[in-house]
N, C-alpha and C positions, 0 to 999 in steps of 0.2 A: 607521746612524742609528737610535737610539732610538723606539718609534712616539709617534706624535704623540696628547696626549690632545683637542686641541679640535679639530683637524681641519685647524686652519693655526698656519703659524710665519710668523713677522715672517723678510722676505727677507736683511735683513743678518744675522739671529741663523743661518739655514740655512747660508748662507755660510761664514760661520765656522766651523759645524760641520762640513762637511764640507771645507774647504780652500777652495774657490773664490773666487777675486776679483769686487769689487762689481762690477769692468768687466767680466768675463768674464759675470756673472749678466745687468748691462747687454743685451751684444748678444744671447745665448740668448732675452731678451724683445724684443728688437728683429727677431729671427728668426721671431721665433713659436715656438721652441723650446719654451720654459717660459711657461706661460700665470699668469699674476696678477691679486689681486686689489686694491683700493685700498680701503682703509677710513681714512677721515678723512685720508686723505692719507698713509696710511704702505701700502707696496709690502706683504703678503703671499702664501703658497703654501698652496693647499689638499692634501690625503696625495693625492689622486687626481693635481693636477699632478705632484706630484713623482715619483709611481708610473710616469707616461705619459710621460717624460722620462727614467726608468733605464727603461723599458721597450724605449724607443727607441733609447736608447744602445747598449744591450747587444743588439740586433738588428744598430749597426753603420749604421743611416741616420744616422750622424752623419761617420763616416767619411771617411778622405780618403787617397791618394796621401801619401808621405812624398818630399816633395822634398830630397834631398842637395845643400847648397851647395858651387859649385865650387872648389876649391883656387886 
């Protein structure tokens, strides 16, 4: 991802950028995963959130078990 020149991007433009579903970004703020800001009513992400959330990823506290469904 490109670095950011104001320090946040609108949460649907992030999305987009890098693949993610609006529902998927949904529950990561429902988790507390990805923390956000509100300005006038539109969702943004500040370079720090976003930082502390591939920081986290990539450490693997996101992680789960791969469950194989039964045949």
């Amino acid at each position: 991802m490109p670095p950011l020149r104001s320090g946040l991007v609108a949460l649907p433009r992030w999305c987009e950028s890098i693949g993610l579903s609006p529902v998927t970004a949904w529950r990561f703020r429902k988790r507390g995963w990805l923390k956000t800001v509100n300005i006038a009513g539109r969702i943004y992400l500040t370079d720090e959130a976003v930082h502390e959330l591939t920081r986290r990823a990539e450490a693997g506290e996101f992680a789960r078990d791969v469950k194989v469904p039964r045949s």
